[in-house]
N, C-alpha and C positions, 0 to 999 in steps of 0.2 A: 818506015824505020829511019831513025836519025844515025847520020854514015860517023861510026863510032872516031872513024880519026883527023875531025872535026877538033876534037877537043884533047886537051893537051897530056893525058893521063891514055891515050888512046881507046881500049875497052872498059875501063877503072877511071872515072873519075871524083875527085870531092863536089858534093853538091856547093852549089852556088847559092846563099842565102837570097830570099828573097821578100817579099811583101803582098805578092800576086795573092786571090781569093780576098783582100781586105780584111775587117774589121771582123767579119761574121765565117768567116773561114773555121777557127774554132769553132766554133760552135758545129758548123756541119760538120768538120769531123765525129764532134760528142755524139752528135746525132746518129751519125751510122755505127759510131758503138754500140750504141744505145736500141740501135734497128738490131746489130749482129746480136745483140745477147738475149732481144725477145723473140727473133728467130731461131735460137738454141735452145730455148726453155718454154714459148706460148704454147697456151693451149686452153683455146678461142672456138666458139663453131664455126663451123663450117662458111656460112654466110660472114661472114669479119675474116678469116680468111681468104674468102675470094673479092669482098672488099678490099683489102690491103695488097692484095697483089694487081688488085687494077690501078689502085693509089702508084703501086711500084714503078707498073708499066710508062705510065704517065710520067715519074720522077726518070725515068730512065731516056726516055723519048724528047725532056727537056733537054738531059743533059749531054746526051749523043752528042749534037752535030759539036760541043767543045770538047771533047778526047783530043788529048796532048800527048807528051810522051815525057820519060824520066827527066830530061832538059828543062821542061817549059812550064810542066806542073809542079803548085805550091807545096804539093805533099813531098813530103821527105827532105822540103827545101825551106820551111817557115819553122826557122831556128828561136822564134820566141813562140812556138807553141810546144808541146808536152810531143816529144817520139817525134817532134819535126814537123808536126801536122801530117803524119801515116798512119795507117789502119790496119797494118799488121801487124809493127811487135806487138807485144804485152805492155800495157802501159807503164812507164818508169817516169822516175826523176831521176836524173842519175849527175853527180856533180864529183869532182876532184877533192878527195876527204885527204893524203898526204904524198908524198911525192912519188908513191909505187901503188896509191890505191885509188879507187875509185866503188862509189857507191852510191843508194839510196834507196827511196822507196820503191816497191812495186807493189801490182796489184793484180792479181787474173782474175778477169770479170766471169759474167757467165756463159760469154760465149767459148771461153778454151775450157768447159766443165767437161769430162773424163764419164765420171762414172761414180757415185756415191759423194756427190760431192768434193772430189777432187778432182786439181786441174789434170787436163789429157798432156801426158808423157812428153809425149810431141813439142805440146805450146814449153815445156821445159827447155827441150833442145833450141826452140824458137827465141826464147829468152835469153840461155845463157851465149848463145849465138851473138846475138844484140850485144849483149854485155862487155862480152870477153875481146868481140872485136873492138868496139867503141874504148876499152882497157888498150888494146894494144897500140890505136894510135893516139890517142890521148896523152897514155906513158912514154910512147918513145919518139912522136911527133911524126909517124911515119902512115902516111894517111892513103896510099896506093897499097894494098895488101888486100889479101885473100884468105878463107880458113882453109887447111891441109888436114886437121883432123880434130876432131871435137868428140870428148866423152863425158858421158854423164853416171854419175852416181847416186840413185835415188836413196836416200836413206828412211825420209817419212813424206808421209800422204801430204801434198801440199794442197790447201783447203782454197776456194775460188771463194773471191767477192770477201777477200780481208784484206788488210796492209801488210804486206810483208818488207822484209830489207833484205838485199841485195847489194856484196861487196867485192870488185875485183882487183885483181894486183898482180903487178908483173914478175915474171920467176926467171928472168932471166934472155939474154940473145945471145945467138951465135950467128957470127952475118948476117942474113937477111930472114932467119929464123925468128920468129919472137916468143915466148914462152908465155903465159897467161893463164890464171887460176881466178875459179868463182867460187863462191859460195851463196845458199838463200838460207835465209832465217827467219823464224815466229820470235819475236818478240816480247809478243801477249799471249803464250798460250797457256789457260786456265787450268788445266793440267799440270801444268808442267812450270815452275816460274824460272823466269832466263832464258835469254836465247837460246831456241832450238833449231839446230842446224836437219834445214829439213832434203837440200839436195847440193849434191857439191861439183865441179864439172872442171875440166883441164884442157888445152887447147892448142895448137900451135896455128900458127898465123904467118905466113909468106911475103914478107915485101916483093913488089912487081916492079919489075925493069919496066924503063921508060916505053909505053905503048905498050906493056903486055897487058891481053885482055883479063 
């Protein structure tokens, strides 16, 4: 483990952009999207199944002896790829629409599917997590903070594998409080014409004293 007060944020720090992984770096992240969502929904025999998992083992055995750690890997740090080049949110765009908002597209693939076709509960709080934080320093330039409490309001089924939008905005500070509200929206649903506000979420956010982890 990398001795956390090395770095100047002590436990908390801003990632440090970078260029590491190259040219083709994208793409392996699509890729293991692309693995996690036919690992959520294949269904293959038996023999392509333990095909794929010796492919795995192999993919896994290359890539061992280079494990890094949050410092030194491109992920979460290759700020010209989509989520940083990570593989956990939910994929976004997400860009500065006015001086207290921020927003844009999202999408939940198949790997955060639920249960009839919509996304699992969870990958929600994973999302507006994402969101609401990336809202609070965006808006207020305060980039060492943590979440204190995060709630979600599901209103309707959010459908995997469409385009959704996603908009956040700040509600306000007190000290080192910061207030922060989302919303997600359909768009295009056929049903229904105009945005439909399908989950709404509220949040508070802590700025961190100098070295607090």
């Amino acid at each position: 483990m990398v001795n956390d007060q090395r770095h100047a944020g002590g436990g908390f720090n801003v990632a440090k952009p970078t260029t590491k992984g190259g040219p083709d770096f994208g793409r392996f992240v699509a890729g293991v999207r692309r693995l996690q969502d036919h690992a959520r929904t294949i269904d293959a025999p038996d023999e392509v199944i333990s095909e794929a998992a010796d492919l795995l083992d192999k993919l896994s055995a290359l890539l061992t002896p280079y494990d890094g750690d949050e410092w030194t890997t491109p992920s979460g740090r290759r700020f010209d790829l989509p989520n940083r080049g990570g593989v956990l949110g939910v994929p976004s765009e997400l860009g500065r629409i006015d001086d207290d908002t921020i927003g844009g597209p999202v999408r939940f693939n198949r790997f955060y599917l639920g249960r009839n076709g919509a996304a699992h509960g969870g990958s929600l709080g994973l999302l507006f997590d994402s969101v609401l934080g990336y809202a609070a320093a965006v808006l207020t330039g305060g980039m060492h903070q943590r979440t204190a409490f995060l709630h979600v309001d599901y209103r309707k089924i959010v459908p995997v594998e469409k385009t959704l939008r996603v908009e956040a905005r700040l509600r306000g500070q007190e000290g080192r409080k910061i207030f922060v509200e989302a919303a997600l929206y359909d768009d295009a649903d056929e049903d229904q014409p105009g945005a439909v506000l399908l989950a709404e979420s509220h949040a508070l956010f802590v700025k961190l004293k100098p070295g607090q982890p």
